[in-house]
Backbone as a printed PyTorch tensor [residue, N CA C, xyz], in Angstrom:
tensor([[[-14.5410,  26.9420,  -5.0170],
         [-14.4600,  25.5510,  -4.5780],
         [-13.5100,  24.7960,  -5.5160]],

        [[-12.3890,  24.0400,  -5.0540],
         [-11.5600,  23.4650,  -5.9280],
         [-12.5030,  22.0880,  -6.5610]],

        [[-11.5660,  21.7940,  -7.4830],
         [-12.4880,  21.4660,  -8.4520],
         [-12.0420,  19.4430,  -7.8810]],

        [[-12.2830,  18.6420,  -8.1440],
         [-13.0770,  17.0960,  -7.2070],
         [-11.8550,  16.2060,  -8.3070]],

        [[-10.9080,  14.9350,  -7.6340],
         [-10.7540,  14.1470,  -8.1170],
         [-11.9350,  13.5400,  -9.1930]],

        [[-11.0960,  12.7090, -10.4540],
         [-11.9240,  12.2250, -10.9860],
         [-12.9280,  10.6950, -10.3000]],

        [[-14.1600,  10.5400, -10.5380],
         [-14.6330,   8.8020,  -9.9480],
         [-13.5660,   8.0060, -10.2400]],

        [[-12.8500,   7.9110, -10.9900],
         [-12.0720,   6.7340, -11.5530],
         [-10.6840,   6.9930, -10.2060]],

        [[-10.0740,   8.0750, -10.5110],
         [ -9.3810,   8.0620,  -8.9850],
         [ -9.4950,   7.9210,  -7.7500]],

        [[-10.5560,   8.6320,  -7.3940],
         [-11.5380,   8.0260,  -6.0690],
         [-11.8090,   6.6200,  -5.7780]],

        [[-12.2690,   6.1000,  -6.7490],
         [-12.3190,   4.7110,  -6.7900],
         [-10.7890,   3.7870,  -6.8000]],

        [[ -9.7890,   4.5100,  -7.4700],
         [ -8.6540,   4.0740,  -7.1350],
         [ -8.0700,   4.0220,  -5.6520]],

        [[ -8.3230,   5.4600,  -5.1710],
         [ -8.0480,   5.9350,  -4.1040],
         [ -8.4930,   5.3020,  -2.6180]],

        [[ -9.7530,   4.9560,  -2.4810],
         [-10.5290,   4.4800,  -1.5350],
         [-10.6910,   2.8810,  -1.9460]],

        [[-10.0630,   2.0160,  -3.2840],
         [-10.5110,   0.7290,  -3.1030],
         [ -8.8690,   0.2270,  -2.4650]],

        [[ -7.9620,   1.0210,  -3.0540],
         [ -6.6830,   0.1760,  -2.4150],
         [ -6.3860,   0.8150,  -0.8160]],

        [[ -7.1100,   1.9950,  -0.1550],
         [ -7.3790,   1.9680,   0.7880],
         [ -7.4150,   0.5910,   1.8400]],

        [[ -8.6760,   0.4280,   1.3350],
         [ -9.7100,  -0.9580,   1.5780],
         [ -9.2510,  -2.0550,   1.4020]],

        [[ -8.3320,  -2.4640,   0.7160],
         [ -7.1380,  -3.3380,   0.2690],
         [ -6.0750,  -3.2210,   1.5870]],

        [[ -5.4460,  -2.2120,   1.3410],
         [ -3.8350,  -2.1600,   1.8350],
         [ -3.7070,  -1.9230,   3.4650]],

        [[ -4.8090,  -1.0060,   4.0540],
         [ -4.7090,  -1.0320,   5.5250],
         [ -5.0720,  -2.1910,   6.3530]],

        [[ -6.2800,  -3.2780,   6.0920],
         [ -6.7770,  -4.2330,   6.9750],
         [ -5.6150,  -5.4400,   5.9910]],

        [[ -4.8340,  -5.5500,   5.0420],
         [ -3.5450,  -6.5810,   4.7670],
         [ -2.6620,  -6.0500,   5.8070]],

        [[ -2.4250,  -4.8510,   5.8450],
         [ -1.2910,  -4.1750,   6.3290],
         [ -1.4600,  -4.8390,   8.0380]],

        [[ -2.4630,  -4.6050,   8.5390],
         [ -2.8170,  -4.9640,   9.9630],
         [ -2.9980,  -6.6050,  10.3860]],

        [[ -3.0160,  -6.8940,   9.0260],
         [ -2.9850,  -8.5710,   9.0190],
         [ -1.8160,  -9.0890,   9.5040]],

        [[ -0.6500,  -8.6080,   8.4150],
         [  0.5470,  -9.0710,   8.5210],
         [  1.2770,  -8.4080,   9.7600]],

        [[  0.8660,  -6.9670,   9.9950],
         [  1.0380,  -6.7750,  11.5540],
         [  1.0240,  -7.6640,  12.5580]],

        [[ -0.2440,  -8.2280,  12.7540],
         [ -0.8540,  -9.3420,  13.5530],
         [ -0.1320, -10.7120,  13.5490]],

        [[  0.1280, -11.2420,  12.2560],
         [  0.6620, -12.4500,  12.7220],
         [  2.3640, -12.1340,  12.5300]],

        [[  2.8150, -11.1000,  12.4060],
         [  4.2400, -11.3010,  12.3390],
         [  4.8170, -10.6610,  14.0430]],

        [[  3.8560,  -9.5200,  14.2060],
         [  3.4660,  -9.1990,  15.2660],
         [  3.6940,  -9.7620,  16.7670]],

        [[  2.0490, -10.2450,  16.6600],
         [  1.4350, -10.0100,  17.4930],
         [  0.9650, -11.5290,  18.4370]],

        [[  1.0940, -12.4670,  17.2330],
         [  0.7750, -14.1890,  17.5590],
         [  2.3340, -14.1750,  18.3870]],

        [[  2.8660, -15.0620,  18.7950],
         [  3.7840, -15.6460,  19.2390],
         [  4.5900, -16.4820,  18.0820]],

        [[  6.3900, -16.2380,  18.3140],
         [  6.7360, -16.6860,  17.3850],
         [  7.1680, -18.4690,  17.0580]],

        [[  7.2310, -18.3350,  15.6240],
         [  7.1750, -19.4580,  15.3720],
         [  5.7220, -20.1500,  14.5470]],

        [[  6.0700, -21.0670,  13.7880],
         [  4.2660, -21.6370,  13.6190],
         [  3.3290, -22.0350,  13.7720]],

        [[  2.2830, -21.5450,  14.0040],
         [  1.1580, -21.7890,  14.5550],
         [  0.0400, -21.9990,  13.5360]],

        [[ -1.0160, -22.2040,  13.5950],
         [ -2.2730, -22.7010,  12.7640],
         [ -2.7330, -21.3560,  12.3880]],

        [[ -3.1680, -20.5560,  13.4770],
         [ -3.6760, -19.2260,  13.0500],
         [ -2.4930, -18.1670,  12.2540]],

        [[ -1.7060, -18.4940,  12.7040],
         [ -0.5100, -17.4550,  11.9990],
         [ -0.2070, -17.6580,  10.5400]],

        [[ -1.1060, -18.9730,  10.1810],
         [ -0.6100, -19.3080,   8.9170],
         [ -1.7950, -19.1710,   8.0730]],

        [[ -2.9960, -19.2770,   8.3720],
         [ -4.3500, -19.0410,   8.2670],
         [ -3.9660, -16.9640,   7.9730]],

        [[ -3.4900, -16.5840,   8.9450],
         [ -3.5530, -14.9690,   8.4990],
         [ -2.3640, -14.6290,   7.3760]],

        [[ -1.4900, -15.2300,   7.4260],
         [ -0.1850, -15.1590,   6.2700],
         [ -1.1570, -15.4490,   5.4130]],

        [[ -1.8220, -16.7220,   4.8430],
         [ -2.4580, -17.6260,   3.5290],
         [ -3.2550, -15.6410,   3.4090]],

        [[ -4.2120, -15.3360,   3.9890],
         [ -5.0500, -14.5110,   3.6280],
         [ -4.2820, -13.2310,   3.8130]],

        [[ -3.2000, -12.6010,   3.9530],
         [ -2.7400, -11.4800,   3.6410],
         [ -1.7340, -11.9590,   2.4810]],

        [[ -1.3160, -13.0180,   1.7570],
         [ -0.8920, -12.8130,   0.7000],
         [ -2.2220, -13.5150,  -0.4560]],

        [[ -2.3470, -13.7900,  -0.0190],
         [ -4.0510, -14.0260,  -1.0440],
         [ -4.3080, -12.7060,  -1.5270]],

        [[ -4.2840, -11.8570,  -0.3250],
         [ -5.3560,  -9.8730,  -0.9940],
         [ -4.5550,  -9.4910,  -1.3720]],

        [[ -3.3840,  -9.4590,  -0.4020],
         [ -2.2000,  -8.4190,  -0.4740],
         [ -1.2800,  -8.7090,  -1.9950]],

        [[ -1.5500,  -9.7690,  -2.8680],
         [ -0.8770,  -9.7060,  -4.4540],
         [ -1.6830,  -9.1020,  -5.2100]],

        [[ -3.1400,  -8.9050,  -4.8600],
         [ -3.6170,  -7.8180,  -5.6450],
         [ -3.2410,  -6.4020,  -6.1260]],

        [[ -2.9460,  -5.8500,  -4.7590],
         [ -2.3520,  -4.2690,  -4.7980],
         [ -1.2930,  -4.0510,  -5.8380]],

        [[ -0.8250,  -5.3040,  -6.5070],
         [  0.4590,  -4.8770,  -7.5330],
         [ -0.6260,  -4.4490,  -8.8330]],

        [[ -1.2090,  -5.4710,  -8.8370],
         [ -2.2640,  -5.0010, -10.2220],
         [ -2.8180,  -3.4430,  -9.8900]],

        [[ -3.1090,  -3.3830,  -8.9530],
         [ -4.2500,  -2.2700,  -8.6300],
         [ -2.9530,  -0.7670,  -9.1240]],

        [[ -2.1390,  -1.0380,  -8.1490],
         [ -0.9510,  -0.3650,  -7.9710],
         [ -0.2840,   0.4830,  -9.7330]],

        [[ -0.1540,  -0.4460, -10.2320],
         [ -0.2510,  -0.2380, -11.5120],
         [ -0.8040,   0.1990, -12.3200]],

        [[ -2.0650,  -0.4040, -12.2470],
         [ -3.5460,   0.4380, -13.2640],
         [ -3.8140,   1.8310, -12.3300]],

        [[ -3.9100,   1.6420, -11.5290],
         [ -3.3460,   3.7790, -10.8830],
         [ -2.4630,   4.5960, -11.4870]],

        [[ -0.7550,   3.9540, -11.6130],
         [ -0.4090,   4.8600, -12.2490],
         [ -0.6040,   5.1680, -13.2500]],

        [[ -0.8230,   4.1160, -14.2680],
         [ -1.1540,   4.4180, -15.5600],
         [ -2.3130,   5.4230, -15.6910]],

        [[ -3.4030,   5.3240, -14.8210],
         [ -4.5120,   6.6890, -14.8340],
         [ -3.8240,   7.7190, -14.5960]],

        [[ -2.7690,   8.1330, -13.7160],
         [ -2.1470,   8.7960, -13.1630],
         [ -1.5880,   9.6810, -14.0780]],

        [[ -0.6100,   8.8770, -15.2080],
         [ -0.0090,   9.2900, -16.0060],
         [ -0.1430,  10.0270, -17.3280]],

        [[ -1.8920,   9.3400, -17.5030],
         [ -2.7820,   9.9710, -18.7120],
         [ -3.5230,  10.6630, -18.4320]],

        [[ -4.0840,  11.1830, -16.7440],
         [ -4.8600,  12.0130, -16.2410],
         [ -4.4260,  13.0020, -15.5260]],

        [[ -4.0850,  14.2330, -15.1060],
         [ -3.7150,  15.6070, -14.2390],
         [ -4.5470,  15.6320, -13.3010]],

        [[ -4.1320,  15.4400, -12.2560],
         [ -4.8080,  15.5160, -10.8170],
         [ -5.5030,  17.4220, -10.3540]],

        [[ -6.8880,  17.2400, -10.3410],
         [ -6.7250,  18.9260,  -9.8410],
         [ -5.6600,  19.2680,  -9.1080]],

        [[ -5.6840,  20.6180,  -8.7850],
         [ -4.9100,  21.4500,  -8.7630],
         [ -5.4680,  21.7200,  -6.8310]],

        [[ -4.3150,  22.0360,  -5.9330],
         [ -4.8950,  22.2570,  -4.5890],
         [ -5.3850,  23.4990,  -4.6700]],

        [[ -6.2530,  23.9550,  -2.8960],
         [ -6.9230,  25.2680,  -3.2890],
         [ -5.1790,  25.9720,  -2.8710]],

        [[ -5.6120,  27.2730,  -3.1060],
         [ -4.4610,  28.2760,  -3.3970],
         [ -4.2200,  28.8170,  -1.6920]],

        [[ -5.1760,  28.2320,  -0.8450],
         [ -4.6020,  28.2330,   0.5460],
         [ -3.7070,  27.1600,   0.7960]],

        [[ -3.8170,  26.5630,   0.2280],
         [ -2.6300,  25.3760,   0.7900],
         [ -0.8950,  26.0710,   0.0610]],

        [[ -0.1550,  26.2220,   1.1120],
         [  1.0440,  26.5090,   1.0720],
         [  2.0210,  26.3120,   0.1090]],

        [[  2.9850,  26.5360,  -0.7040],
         [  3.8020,  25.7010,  -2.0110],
         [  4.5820,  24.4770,  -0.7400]],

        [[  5.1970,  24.7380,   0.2180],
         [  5.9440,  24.1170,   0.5060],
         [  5.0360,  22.3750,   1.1260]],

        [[  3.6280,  22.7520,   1.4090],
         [  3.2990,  21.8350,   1.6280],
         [  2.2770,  21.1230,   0.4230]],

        [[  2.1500,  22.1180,  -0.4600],
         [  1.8990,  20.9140,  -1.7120],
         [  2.9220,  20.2850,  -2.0870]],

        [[  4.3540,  20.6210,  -2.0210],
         [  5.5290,  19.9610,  -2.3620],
         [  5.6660,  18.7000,  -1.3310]],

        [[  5.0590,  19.1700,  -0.1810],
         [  5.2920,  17.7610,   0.4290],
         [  4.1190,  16.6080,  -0.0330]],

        [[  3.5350,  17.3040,  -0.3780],
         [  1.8690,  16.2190,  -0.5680],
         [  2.6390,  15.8800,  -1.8100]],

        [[  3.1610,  16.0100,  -2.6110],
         [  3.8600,  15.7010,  -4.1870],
         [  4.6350,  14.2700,  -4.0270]],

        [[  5.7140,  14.5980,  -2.8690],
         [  7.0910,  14.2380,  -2.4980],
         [  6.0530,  12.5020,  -1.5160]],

        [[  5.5280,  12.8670,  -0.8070],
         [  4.8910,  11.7960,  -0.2270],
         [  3.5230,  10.8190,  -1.0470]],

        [[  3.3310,  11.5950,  -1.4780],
         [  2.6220,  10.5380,  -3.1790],
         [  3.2910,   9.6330,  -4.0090]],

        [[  3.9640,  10.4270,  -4.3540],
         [  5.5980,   9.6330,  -4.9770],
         [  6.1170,   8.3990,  -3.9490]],

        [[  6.1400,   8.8080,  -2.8620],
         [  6.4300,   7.7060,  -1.6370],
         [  6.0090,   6.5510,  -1.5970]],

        [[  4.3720,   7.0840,  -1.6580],
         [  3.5280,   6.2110,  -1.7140],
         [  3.6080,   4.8830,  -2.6150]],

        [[  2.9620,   5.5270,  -3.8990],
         [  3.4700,   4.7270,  -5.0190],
         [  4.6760,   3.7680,  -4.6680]],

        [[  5.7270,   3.9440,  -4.9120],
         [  6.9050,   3.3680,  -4.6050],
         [  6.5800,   2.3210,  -4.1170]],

        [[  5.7130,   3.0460,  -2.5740],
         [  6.1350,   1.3580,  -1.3780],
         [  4.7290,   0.9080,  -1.7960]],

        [[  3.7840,   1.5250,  -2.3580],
         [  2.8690,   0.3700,  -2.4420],
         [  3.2720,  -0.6690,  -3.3640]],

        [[  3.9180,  -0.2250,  -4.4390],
         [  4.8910,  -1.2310,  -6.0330],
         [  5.5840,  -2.4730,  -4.8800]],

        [[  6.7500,  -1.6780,  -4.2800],
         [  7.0660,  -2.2280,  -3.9040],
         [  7.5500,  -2.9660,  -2.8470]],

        [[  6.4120,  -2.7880,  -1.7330],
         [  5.7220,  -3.5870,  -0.3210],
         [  5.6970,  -5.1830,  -0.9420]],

        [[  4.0170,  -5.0820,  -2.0620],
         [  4.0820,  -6.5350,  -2.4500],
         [  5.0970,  -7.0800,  -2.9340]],

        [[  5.9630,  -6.5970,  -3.9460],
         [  7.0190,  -7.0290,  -4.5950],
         [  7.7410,  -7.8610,  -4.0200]],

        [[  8.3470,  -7.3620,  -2.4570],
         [  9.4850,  -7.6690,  -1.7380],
         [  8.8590,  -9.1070,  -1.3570]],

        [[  7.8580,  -9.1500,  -0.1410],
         [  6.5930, -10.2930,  -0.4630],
         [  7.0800, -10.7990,  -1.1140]],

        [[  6.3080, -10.9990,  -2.6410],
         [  6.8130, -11.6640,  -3.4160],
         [  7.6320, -12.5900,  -3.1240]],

        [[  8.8720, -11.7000,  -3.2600],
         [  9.9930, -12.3570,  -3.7040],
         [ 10.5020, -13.2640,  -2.7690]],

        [[ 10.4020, -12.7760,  -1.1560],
         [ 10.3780, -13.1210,  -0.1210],
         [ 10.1100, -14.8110,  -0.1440]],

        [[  8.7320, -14.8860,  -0.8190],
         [  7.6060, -16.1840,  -0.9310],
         [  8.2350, -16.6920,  -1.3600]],

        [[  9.2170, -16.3670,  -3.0310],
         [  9.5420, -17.2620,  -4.0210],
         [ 11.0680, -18.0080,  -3.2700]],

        [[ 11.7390, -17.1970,  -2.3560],
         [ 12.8520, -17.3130,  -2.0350],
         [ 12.8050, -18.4670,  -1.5160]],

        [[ 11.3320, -18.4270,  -0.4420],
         [ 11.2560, -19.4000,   0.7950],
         [ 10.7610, -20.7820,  -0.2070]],

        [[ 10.1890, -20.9390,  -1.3910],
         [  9.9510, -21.5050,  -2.1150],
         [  8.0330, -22.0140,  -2.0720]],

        [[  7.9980, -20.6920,  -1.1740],
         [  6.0740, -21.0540,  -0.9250],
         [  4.8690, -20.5420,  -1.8370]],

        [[  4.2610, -20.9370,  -2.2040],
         [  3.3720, -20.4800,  -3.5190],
         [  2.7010, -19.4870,  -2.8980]],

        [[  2.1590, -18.6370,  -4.0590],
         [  1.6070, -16.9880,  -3.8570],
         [  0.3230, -17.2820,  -4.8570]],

        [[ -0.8540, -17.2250,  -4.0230],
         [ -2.1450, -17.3630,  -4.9920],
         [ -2.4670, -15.5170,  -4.9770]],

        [[ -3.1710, -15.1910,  -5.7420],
         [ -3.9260, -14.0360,  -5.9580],
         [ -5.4320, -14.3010,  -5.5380]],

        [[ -6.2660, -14.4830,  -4.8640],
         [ -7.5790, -14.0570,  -4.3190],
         [ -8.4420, -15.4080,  -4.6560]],

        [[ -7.3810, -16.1530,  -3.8400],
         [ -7.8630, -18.1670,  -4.0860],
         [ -8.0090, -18.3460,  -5.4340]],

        [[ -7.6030, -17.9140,  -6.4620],
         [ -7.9090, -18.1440,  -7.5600],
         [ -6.6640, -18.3500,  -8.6100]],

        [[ -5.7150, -17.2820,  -8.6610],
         [ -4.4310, -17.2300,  -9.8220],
         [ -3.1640, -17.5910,  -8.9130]],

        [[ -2.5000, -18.5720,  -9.1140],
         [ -1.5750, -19.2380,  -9.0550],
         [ -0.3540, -18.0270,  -9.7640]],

        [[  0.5800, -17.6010,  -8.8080],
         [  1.5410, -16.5610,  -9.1690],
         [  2.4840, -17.1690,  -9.4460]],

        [[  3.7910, -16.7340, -10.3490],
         [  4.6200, -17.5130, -10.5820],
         [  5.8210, -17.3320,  -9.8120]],

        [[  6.8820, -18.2920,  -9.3590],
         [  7.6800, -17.6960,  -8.7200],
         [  8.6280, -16.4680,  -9.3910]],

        [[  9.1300, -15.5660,  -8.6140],
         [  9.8760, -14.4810,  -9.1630],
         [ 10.9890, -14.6850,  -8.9390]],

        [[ 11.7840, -15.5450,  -8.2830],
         [ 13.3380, -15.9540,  -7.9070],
         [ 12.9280, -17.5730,  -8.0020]],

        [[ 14.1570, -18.5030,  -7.9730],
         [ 14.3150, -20.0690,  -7.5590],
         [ 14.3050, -19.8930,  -5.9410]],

        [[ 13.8410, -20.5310,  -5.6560],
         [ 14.2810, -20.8500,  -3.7630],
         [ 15.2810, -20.7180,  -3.6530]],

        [[ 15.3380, -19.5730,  -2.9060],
         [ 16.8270, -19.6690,  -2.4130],
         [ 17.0940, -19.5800,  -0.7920]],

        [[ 16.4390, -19.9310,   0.4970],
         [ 16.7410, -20.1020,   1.3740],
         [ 18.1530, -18.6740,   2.0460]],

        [[ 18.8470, -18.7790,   1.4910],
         [ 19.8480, -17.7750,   2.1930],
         [ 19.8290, -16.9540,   1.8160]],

        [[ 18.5890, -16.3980,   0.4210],
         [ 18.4740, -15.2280,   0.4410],
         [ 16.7120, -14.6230,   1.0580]],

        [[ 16.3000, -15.9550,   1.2320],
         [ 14.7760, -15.2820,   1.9800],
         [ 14.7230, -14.2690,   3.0480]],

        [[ 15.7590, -14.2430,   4.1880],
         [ 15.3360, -13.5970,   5.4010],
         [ 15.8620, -11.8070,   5.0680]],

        [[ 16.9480, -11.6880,   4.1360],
         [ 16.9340, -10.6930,   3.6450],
         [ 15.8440, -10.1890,   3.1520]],

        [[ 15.2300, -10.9280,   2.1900],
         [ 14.0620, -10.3510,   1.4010],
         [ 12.9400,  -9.8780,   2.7040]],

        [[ 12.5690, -10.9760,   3.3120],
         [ 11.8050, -10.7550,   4.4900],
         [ 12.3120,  -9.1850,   5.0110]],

        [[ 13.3910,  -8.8940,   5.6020],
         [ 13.1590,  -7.9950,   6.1110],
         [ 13.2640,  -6.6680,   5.3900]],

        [[ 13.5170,  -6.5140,   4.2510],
         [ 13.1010,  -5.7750,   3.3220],
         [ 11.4060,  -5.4330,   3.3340]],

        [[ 11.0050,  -6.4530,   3.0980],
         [  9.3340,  -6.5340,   3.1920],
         [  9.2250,  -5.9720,   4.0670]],

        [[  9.0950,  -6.3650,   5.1660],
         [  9.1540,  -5.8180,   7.0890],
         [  9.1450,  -4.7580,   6.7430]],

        [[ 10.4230,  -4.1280,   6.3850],
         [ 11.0350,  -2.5830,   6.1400],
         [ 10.0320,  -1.7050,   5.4180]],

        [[  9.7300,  -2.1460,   4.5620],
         [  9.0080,  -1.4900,   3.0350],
         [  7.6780,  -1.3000,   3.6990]],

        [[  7.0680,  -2.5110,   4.5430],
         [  5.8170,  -2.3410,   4.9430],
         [  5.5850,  -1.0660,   6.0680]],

        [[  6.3900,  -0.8000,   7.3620],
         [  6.5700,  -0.5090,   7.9970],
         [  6.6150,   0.9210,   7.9310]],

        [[  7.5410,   1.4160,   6.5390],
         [  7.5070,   2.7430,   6.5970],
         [  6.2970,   2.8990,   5.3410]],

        [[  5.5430,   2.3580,   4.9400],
         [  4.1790,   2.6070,   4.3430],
         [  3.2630,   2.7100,   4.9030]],

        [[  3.2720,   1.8200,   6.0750],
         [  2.7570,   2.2690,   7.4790],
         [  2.1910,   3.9020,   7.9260]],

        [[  3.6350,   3.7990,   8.2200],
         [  3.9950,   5.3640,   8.7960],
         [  3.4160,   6.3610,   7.4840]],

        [[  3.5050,   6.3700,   6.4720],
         [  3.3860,   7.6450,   5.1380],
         [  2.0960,   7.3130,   5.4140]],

        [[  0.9980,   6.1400,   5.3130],
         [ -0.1200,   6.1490,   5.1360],
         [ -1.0720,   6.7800,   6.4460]],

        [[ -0.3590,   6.3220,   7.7400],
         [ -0.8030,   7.2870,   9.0360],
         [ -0.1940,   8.7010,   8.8980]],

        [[  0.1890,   8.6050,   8.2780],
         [  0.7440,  10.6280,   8.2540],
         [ -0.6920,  11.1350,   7.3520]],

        [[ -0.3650,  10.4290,   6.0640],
         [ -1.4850,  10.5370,   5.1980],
         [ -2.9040,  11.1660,   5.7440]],

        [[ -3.0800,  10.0880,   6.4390],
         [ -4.4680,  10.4110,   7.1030],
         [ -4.7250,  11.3930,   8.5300]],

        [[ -3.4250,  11.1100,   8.7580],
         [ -3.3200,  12.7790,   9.8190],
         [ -3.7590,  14.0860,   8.9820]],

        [[ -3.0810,  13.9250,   7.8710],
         [ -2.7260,  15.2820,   7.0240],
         [ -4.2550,  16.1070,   5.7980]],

        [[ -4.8810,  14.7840,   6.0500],
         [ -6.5020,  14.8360,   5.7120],
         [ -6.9140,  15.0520,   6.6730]],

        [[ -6.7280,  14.7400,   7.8180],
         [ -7.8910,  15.3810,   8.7270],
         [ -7.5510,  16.5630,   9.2140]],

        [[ -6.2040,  17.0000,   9.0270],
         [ -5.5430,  18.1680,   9.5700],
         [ -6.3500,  19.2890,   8.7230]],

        [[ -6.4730,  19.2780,   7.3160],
         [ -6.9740,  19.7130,   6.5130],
         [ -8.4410,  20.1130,   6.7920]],

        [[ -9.2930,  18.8870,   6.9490],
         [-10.2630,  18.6810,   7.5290],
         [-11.2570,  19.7950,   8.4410]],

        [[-10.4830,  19.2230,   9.8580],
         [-10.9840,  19.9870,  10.7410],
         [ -9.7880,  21.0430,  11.7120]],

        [[ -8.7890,  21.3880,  11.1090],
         [ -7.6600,  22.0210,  11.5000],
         [ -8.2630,  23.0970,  10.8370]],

        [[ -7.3330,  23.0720,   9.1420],
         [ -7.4200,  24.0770,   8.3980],
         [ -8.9240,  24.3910,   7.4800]],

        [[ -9.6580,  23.7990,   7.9450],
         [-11.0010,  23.5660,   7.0250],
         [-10.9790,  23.8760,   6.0970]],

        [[-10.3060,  23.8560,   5.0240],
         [-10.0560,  24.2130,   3.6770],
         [-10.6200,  22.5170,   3.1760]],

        [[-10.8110,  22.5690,   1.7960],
         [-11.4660,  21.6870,   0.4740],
         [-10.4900,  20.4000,   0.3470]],

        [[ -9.4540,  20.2430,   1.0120],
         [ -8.5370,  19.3870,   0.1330],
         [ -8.8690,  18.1580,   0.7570]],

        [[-10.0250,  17.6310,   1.5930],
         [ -9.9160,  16.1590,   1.7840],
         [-11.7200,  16.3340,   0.8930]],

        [[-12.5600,  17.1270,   0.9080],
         [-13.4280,  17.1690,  -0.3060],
         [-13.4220,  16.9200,  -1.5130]],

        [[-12.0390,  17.2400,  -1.9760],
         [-11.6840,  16.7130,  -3.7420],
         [-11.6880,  15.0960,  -3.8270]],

        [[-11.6270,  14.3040,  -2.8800],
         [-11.1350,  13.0940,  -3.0470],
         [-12.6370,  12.1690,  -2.2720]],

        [[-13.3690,  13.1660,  -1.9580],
         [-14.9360,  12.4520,  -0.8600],
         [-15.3720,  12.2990,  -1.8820]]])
C-alpha cells in the first residue's frame, strides 16, 4: 500500500479545493452567465469572489513552502513513468495558475482603481496606480489564467477518478 500524503498537505489540498472551485464558478457566473454590463447581483458576486478569491495567494504560498521542506510520497509503481511525469508537469501547472489566477485579479482591481478586501476584513493594497488602459488587458489575462485552471483542475479530477475506479490502484487514497 503506498504510503498517504501528509495531514498538513491534505489539508492543504482539500481546503484550497474548497476555496478555488465554488470562486472559480462565482466569477464564471457573473462574468458569464448574468447579462452584460452592471447589475446589483453581478456586483454582489464580484464583491464575494474577490473577498475569498485573495485568500488563495496566502494559501497558495504557505503550500509551497510545505512543498519545498516536505517530499511528497512516492506513486505506486503501477502508475506509468510517463504518466507520473505528467502528474509532475501538471502540478507545476497548477501552482503557477493558482499564484497567478489571483495575482492577475489583483492587478486587474488595482488597474481599474477598485479596492480588494481579503475576507471583509484586510484592506489589500493596490499593486499598480489606476491605470484604466491597462485594466482590460489585465482582465483578460485573468479570464485567461482562470480558464485554463479551469481546465487542469477538471482534468485533475478526471485523472483521480480515472485512478479511482478505472485503474483501481491507491493514488487518489494517498490524498483521502
Amino acid at each position: 500500500m503506498p504510503q498517504r500524503y501528509s495531514l498538513t498537505a491534505r489539508l492543504f489540498h482539500w481546503g484550497m479545493a474548497a476555496i478555488i472551485i465554488p470562486v472559480w464558478l462565482i466569477g464564471f457566473s457573473a462574468g458569464r452567465l448574468l447579462p452584460r454590463g452592471p447589475s446589483p447581483l453581478k456586483g454582489e458576486l464580484l464583491s464575494i469572489h474577490k473577498e475569498i478569491a485573495s485568500t488563495v495567494i496566502i494559501f497558495v504560498v504557505l503550500r509551497m513552502a510545505w512543498r519545498a521542506t516536505h517530499r511528497p510520497p512516492a506513486l505506486p509503481g503501477s502508475v506509468p513513468e510517463e504518466q507520473q511525469i505528467a502528474a509532475r508537469v501538471l502540478q507545476g501547472c497548477l501552482y503557477l495558475l493558482m499564484l497567478s489566477t489571483p495575482l492577475t485579479g489583483w492587478l486587474m482591481a488595482s488597474a481599474h482603481g477598485a479596492p480588494v478586501q481579503m475576507l471583509w476584513t484586510v484592506h489589500l493594497p493596490a499593486l499598480i496606480h489606476k491605470t484604466p488602459l491597462l485594466a482590460p488587458t489585465l482582465g483578460v489575462l485573468h479570464q485567461f489564467s482562470a480558464w485554463i485552471l479551469g481546465v487542469l483542475i477538471a482534468g485533475h479530477i478526471v485523472a483521480a477518478l480515472m485512478h479511482r475506479f478505472s485503474r483501481r490502484d491507491q493514488v487518489m487514497d494517498m490524498m483521502l
